[in-house]
Backbone bond lengths (Angstrom), bond angles and torsions (degrees), N, CA, C in turn:
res aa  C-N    CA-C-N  psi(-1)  N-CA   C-N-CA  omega(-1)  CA-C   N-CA-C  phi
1 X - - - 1.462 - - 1.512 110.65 -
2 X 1.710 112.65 -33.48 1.080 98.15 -174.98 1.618 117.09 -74.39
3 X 1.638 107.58 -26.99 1.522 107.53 -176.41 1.696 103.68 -59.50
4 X 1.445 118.86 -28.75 1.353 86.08 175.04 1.304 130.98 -98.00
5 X 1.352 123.37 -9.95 1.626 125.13 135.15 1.542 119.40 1.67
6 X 1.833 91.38 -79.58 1.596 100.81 -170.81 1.326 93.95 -77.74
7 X 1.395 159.53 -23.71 1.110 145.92 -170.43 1.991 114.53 -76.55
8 X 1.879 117.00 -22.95 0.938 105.49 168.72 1.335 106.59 -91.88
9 X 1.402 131.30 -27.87 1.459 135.45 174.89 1.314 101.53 -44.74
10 X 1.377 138.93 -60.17 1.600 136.24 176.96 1.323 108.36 -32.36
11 X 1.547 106.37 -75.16 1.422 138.19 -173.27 1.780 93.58 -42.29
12 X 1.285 117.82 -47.33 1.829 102.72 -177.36 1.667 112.66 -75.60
13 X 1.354 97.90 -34.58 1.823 103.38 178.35 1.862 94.09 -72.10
14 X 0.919 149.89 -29.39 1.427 133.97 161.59 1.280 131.42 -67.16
15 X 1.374 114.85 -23.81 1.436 109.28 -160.31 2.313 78.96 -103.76
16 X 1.284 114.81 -13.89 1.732 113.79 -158.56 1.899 70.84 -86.41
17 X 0.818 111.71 -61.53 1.799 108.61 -174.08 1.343 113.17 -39.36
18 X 1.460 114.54 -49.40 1.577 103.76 -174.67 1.053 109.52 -86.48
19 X 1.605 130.75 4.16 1.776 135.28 172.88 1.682 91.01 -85.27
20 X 1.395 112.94 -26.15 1.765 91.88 173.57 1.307 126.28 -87.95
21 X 1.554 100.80 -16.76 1.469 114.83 -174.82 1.430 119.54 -73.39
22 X 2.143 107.67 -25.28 1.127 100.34 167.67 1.148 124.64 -97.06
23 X 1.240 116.56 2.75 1.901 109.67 170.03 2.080 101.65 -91.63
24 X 1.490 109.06 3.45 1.358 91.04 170.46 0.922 140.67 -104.34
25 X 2.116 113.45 59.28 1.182 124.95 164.70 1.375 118.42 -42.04
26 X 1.984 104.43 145.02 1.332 101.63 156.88 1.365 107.82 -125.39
27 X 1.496 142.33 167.65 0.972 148.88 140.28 1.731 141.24 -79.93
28 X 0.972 116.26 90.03 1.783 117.21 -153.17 1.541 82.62 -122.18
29 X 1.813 94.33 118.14 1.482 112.76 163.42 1.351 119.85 36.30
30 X 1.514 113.63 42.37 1.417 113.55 174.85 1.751 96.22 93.63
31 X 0.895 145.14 -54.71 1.445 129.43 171.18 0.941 135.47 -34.10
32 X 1.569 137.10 -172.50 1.927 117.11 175.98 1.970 76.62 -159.29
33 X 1.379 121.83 121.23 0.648 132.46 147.80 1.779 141.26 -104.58
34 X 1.157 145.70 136.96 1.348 158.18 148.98 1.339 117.67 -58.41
35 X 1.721 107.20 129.72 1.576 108.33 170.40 1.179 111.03 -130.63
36 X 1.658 104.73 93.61 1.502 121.29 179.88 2.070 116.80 -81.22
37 X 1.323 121.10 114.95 0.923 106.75 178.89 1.550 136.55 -65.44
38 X 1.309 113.47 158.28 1.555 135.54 -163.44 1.566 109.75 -31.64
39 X 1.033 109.13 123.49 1.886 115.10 166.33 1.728 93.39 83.24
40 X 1.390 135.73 26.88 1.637 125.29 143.89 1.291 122.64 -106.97
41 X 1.044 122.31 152.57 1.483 118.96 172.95 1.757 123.72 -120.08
42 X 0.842 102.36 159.41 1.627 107.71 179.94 1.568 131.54 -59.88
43 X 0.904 132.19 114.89 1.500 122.68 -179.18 1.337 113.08 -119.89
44 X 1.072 134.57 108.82 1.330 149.18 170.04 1.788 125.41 -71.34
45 X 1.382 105.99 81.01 1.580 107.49 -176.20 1.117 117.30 -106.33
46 X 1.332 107.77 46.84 2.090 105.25 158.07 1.691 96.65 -93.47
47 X 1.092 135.85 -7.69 1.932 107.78 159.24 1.116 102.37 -78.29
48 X 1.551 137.48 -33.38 1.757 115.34 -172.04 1.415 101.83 -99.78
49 X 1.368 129.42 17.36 1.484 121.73 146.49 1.201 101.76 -81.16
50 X 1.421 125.77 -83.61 1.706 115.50 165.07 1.112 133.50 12.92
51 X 1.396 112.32 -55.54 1.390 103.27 -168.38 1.369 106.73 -107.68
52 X 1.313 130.78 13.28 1.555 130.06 170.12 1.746 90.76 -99.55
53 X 1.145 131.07 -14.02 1.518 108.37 165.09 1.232 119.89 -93.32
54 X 1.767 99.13 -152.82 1.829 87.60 -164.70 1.466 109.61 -110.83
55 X 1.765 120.09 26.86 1.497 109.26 142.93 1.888 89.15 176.72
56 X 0.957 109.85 159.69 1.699 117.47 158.41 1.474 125.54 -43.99
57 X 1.764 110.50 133.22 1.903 116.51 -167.83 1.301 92.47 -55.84
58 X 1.422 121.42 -18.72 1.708 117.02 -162.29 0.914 124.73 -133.77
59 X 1.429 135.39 171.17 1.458 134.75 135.99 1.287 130.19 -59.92
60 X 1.009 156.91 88.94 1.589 136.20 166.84 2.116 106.51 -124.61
61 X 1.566 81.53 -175.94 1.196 92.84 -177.32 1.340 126.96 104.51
62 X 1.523 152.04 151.43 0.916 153.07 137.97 1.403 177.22 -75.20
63 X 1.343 122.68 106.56 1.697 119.13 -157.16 1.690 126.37 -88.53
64 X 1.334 103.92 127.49 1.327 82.57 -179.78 1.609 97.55 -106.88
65 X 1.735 103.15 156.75 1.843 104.64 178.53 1.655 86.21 -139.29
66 X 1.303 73.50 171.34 1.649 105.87 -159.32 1.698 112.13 -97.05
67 X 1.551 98.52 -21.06 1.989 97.57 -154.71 1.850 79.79 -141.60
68 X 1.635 98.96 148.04 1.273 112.76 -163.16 1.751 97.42 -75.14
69 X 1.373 115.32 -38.93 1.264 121.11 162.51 2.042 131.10 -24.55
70 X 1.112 98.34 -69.16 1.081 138.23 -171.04 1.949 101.40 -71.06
71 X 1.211 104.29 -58.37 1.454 104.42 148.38 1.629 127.01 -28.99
72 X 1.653 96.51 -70.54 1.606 106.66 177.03 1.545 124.04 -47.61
73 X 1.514 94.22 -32.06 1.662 97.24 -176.60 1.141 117.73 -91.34
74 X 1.437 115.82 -15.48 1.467 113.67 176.66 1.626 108.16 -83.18
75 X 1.369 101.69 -27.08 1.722 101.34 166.35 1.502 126.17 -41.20
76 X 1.852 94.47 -63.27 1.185 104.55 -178.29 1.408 125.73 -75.70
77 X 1.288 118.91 -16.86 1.374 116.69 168.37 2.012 103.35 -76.08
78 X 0.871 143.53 -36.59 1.097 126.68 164.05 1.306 155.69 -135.17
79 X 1.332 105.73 36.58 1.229 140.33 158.99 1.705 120.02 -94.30
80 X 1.282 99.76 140.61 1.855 101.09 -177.43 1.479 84.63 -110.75
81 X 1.724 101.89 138.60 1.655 99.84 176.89 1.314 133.16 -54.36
82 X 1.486 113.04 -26.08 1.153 134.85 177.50 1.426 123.41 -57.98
83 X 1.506 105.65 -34.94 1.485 125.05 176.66 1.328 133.82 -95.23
84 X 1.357 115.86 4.83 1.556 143.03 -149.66 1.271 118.46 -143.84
85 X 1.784 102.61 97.59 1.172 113.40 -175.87 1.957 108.35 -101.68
86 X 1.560 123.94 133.07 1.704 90.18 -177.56 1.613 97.83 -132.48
87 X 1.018 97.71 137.67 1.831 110.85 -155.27 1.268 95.34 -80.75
88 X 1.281 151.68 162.79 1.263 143.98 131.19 1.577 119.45 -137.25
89 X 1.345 101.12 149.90 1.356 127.08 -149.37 1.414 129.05 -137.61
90 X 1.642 94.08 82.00 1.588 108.63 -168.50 1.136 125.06 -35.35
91 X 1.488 120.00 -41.54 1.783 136.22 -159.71 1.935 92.13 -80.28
92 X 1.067 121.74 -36.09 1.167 131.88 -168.59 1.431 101.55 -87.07
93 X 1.470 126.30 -38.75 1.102 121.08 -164.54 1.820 113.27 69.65
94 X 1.122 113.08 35.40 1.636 118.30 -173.90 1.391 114.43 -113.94
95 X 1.034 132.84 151.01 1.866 127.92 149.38 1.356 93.43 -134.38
96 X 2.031 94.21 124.13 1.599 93.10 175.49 1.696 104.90 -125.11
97 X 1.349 107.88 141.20 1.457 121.61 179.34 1.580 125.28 -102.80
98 X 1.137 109.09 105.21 1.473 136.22 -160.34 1.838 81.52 -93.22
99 X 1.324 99.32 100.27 1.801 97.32 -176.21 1.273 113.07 -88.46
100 X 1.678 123.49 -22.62 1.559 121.84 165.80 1.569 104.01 -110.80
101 X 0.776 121.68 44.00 2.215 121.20 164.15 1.817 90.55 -47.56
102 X 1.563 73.37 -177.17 1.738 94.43 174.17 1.220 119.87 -63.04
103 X 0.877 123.63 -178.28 1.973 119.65 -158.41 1.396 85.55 -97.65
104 X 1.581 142.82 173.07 1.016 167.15 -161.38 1.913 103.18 -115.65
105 X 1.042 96.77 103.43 2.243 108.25 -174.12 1.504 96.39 50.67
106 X 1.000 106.34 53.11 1.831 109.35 164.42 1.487 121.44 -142.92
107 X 0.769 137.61 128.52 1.185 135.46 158.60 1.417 135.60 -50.52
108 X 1.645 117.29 7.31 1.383 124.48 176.33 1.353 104.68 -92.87
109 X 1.299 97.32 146.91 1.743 110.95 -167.41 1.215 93.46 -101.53
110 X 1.458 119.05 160.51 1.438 148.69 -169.52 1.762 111.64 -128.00
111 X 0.797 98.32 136.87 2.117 103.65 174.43 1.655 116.17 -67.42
112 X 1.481 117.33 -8.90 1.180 120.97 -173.41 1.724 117.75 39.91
113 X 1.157 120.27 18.30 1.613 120.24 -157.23 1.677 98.23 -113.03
114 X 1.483 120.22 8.72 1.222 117.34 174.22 1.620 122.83 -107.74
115 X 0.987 154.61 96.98 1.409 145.01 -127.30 1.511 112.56 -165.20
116 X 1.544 111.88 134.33 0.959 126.23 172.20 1.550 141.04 -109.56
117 X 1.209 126.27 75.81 1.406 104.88 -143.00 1.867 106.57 -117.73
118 X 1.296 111.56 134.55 1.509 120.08 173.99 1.443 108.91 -114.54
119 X 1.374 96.92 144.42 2.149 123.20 -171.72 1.246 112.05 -103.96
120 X 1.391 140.68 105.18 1.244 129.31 -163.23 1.908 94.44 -81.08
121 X 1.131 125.61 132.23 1.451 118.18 -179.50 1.316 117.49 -123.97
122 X 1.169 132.67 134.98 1.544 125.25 -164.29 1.520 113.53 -67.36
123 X 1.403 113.35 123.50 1.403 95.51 177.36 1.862 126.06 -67.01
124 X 1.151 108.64 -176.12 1.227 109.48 -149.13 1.645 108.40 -70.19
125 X 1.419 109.48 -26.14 1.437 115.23 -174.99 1.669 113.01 -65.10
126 X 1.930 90.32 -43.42 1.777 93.49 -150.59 1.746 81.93 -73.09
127 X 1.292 125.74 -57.03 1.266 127.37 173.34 1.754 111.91 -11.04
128 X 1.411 104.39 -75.28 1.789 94.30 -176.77 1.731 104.46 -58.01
129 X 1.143 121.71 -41.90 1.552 113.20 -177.74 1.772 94.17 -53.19
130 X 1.207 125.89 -76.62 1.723 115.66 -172.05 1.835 107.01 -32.74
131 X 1.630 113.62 -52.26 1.684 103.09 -165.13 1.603 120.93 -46.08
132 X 1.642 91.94 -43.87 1.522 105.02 175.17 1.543 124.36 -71.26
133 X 1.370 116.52 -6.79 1.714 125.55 -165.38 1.540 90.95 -56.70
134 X 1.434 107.37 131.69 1.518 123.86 164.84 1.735 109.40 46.95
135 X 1.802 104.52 40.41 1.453 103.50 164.93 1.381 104.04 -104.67
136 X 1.521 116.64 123.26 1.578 100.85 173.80 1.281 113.93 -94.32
137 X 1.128 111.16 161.15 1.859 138.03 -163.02 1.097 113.46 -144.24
138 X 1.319 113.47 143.38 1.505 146.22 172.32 1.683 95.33 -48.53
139 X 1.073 117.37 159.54 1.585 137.13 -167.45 1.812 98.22 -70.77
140 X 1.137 119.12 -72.76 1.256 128.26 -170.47 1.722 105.81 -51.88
141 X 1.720 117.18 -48.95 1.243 127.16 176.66 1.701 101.50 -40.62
142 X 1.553 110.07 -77.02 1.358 111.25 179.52 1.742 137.66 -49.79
143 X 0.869 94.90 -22.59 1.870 121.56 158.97 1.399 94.88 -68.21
144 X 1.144 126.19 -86.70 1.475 100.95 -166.19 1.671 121.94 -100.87
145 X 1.440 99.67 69.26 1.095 122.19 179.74 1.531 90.86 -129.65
146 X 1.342 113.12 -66.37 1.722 121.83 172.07 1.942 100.14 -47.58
147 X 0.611 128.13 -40.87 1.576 126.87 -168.71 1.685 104.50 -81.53
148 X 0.623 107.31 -60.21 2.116 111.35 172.57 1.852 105.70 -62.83
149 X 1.239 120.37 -7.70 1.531 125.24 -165.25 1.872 110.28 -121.89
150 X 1.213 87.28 -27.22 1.415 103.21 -171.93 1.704 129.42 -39.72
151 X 1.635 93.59 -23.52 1.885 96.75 -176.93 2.102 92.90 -82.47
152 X 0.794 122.14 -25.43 1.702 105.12 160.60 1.295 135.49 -49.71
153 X 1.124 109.81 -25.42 1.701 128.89 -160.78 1.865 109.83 -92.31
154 X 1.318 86.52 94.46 1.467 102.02 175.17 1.402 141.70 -40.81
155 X 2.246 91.75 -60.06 1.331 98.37 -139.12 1.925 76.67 -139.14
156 X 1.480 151.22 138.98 1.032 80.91 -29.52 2.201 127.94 -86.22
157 X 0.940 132.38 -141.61 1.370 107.82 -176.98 1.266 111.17 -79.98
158 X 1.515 89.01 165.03 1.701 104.08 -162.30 1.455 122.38 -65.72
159 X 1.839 123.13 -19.79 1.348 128.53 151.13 1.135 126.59 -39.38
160 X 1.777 111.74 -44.18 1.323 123.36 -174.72 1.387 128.53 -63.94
161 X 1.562 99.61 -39.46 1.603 127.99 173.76 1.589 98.33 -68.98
162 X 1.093 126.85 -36.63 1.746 116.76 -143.05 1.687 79.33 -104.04
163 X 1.192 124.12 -41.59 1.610 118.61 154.33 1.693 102.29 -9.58
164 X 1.506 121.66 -99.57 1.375 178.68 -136.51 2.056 70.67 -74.84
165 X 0.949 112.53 -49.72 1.596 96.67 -161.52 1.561 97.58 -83.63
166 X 1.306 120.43 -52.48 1.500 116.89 160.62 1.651 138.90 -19.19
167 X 1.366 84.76 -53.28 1.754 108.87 173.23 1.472 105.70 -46.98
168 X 1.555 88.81 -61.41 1.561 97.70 -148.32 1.698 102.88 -81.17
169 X 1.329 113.54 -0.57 1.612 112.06 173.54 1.679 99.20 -76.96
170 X 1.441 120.61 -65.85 1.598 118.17 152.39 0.836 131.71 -4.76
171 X 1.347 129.73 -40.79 1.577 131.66 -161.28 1.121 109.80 -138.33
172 X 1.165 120.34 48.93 1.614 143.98 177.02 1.703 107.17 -82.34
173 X 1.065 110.66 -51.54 1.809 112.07 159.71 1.549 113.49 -70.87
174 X 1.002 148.94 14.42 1.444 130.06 -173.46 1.722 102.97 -114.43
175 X 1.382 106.44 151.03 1.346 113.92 -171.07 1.859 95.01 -93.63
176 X 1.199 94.52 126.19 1.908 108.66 162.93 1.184 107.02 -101.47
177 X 1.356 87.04 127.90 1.901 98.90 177.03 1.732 121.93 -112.14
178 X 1.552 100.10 -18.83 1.527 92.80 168.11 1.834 93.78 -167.24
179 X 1.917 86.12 -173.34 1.578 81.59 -164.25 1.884 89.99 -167.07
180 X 1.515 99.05 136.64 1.192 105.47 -172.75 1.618 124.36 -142.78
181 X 1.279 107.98 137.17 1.473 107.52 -158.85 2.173 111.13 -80.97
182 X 1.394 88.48 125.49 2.241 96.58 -161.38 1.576 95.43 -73.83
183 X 1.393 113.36 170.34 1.169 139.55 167.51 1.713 105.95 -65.26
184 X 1.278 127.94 -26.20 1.370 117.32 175.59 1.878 107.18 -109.40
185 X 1.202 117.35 38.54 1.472 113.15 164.00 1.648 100.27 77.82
186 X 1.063 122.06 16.45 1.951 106.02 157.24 1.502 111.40 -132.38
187 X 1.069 93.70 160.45 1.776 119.75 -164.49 1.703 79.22 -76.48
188 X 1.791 95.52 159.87 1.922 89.31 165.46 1.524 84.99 -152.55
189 X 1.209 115.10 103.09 1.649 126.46 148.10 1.260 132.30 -53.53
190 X 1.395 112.38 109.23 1.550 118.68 176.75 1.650 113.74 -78.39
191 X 1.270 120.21 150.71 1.930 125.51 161.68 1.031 102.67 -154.58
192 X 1.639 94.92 175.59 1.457 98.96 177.00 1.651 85.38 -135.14
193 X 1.427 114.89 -177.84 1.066 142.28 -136.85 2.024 127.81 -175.09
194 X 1.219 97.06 104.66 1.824 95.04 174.13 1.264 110.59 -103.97
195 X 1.664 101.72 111.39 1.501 113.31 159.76 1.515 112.45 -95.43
196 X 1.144 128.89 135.47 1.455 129.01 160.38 1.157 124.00 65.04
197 X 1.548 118.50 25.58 1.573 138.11 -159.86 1.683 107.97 80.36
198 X 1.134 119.63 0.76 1.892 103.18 -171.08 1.252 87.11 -143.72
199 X 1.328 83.60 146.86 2.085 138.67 -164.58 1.487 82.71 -73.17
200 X 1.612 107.42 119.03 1.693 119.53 146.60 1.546 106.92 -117.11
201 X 1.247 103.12 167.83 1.610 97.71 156.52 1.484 102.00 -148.48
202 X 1.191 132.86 -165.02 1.565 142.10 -178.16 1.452 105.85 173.81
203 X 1.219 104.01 -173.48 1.934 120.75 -172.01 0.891 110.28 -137.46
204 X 1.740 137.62 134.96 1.417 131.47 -179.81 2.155 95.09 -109.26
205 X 0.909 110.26 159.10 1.679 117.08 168.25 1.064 103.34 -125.63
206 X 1.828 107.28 125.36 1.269 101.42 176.79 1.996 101.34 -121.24
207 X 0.906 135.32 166.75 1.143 138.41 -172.52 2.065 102.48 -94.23
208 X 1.613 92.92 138.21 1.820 89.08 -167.04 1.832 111.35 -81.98
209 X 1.581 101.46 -25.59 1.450 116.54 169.69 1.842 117.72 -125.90
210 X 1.217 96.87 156.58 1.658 112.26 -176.88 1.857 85.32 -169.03
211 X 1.374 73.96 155.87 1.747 114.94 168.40 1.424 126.64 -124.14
212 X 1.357 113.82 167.33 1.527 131.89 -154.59 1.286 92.98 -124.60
213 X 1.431 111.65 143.59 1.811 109.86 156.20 1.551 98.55 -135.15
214 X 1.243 104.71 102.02 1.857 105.06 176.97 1.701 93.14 -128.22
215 X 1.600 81.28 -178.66 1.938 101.29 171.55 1.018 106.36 -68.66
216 X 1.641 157.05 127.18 1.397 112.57 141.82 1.233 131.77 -81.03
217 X 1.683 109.56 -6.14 1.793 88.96 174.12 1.798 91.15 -103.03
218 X 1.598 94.76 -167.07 2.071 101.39 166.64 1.709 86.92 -93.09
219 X 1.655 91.02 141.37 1.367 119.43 158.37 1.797 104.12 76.80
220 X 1.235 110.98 12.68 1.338 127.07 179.42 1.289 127.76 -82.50
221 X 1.194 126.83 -158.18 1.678 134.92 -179.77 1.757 113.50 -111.46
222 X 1.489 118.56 140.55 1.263 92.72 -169.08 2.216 99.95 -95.76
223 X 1.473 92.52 169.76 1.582 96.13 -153.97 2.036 79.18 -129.03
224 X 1.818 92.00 146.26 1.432 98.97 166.89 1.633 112.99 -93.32
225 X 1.434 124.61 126.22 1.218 137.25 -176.06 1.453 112.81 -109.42
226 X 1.570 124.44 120.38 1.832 96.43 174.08 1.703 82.15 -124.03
227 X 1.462 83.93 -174.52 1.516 105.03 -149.84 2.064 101.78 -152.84
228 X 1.285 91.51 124.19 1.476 95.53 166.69 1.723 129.30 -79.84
229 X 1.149 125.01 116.74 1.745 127.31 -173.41 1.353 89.85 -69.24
230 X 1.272 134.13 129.77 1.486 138.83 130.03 1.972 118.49 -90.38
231 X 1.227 96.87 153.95 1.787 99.10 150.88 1.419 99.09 -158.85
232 X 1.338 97.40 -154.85 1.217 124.86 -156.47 1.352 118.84 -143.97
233 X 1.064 131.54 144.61 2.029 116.81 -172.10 1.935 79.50 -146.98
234 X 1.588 84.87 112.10 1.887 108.60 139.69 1.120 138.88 -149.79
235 X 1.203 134.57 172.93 1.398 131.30 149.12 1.839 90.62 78.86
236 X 1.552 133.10 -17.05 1.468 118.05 -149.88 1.521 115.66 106.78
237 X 1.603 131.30 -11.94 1.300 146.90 178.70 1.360 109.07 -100.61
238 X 1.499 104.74 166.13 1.571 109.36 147.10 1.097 142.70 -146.71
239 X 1.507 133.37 107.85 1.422 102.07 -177.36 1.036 140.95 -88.86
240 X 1.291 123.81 -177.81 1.703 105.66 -177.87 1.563 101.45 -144.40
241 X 1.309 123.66 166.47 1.553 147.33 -161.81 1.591 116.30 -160.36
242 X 1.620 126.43 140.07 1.451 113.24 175.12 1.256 72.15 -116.59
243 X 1.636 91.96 164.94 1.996 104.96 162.68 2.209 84.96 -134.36
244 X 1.382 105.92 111.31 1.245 104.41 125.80 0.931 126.17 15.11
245 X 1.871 145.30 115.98 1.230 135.07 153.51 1.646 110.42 -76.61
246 X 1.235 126.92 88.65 1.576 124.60 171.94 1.644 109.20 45.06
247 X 1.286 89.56 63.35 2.002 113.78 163.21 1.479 107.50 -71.40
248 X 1.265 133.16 -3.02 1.216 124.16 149.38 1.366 140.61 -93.32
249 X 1.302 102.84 -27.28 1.605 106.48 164.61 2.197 101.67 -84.24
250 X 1.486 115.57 -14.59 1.245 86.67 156.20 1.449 142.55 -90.88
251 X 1.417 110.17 8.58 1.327 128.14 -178.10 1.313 95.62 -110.08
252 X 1.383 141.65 -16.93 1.799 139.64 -177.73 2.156 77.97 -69.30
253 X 1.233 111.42 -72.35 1.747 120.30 -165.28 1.599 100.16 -44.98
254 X 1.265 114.16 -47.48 1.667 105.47 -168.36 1.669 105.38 -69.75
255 X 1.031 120.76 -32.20 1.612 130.05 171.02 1.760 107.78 -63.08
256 X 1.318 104.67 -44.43 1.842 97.28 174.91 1.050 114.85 -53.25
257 X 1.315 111.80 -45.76 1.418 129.91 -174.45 1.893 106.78 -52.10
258 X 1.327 109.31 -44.21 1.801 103.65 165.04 1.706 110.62 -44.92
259 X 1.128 81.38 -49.93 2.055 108.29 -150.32 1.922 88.38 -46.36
260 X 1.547 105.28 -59.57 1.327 115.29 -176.55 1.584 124.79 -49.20
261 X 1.649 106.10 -44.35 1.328 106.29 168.40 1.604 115.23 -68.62
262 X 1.063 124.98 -32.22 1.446 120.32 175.07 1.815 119.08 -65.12
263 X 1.644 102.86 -40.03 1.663 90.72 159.90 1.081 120.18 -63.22
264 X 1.460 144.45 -37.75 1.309 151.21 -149.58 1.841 96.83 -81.22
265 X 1.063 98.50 -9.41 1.585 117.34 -169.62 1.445 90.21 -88.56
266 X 1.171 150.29 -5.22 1.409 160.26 -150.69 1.535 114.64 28.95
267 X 1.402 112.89 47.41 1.782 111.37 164.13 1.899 88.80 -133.34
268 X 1.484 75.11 153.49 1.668 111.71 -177.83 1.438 99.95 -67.34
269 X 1.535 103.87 110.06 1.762 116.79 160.72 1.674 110.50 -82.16
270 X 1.786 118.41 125.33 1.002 118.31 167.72 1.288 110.15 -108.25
271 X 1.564 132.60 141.02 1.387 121.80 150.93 1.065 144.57 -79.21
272 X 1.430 124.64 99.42 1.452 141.31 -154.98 1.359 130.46 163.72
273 X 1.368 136.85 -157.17 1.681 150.63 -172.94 1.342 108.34 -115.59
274 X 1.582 113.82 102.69 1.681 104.56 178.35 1.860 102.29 -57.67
């Protein structure tokens, strides 16, 4: 009997302690502090109040979307313009929408904890065209690289190219000995060649530029890309390499192009990291 004596006597000196502990606010320089005594800890139950009612004081949390569209509408369905600042961020390829930020010429603060944010991502085509930009390859490699790639290839048409990739799978044994730039803009490689004990030779023409027309992001618009052919002539081989004409300033424009539909959306585009 007596252990439980002293066992509710504790139990009243604990629960009379933390009735003093919570009226012993302090105020330090604008702060509001609590002085909970030694060996308790804090428990924070506004999520399991939350969720025994019938929804959250707030909005928060974060969405990610996939399509610049879909973005816009989730903006506008819940964002007030006033409250909605959306950063965007070239290097990242992001625009993110902070749907309660700070108020717009006000001094009321916002939780920033509600957010919407879409990744522009290269689709899958223009993507392998960037991995390979200015990788050079063995003759046969680049042949059937052009042949598995070929429905991209615009300009000139893609028969013409897949021509040009054909050839050059063919003539994977033949020695090239020189190579000279034509009056209509293509290189024309000379070899020679032993069929059947006797010396042939011939010339292939290959074109020095062509272009791409792909998506560059997923779920995007498709964009015209051209591209310079390089190679190389040694030994009797050749290799070859495209470089991209400035695939970054055409993916900086296809990204504005988000930036623009999201103002037109009537919230303030910033450039930068909320």
């Amino acid at each position: 009997m007596n252990d439980n004596n002293n066992g509710l006597a504790k139990a009243i000196q604990e629960i009379g302690a933390l009735a003093n502990a919570a009226a012993a606010f302090q105020e330090v320089e604008g702060t509001t502090h609590l002085v909970v005594p030694e060996g308790y800890k804090h428990i924070d139950l506004t999520g399991a109040i939350e969720k025994i009612g019938d929804g959250p004081r707030r909005k928060t949390g974060t969405v990610h979307l996939s399509e610049i569209a879909s973005f816009n509408v989730f903006c506008a369905d819940q964002g007030e313009t006033g409250q909605v600042y959306i950063y965007a961020d070239p290097e990242a390829r992001t625009l993110t929408a902070v749907l309660n930020d700070h108020v717009h010429g006000d001094e009321a603060a916002g939780w920033r904890d509600y957010r919407a944010i879409f990744k522009a991502e290269l689709s899958r085509e223009f993507e392998t065209w960037m991995r390979h930009n200015k990788k050079v390859m063995e003759q046969e490699e680049f042949a059937i690289f052009l042949e598995d790639n070929i429905a991209d290839v615009v300009e000139p048409s893609g028969e013409t190219l897949l021509q040009v990739a054909l050839t050059l799978q063919a003539k994977t044994e033949v020695n090239f000995s020189s190579q000279r730039r034509l009056d209509n803009g293509q290189v024309q490689f000379t070899y020679s060649e032993t069929i059947d004990a006797r010396a042939t030779g011939g010339s292939i023409e290959i074109p020095r530029e062509f272009a791409i027309g792909a998506r560059l992001f997923k779920n995007g618009d498709g964009y015209k890309v051209r591209a310079r052919l390089k190679y190389r002539l040694g030994a009797g081989k050749v290799k070859f390499w495209y470089e991209l004409d400035r695939a970054e300033n055409v993916i900086e424009d296809a990204f504005q192009a988000y930036v623009n539909q999201a103002r037109e959306n009537g919230f303030t585009v910033l450039f930068g990291k909320p």
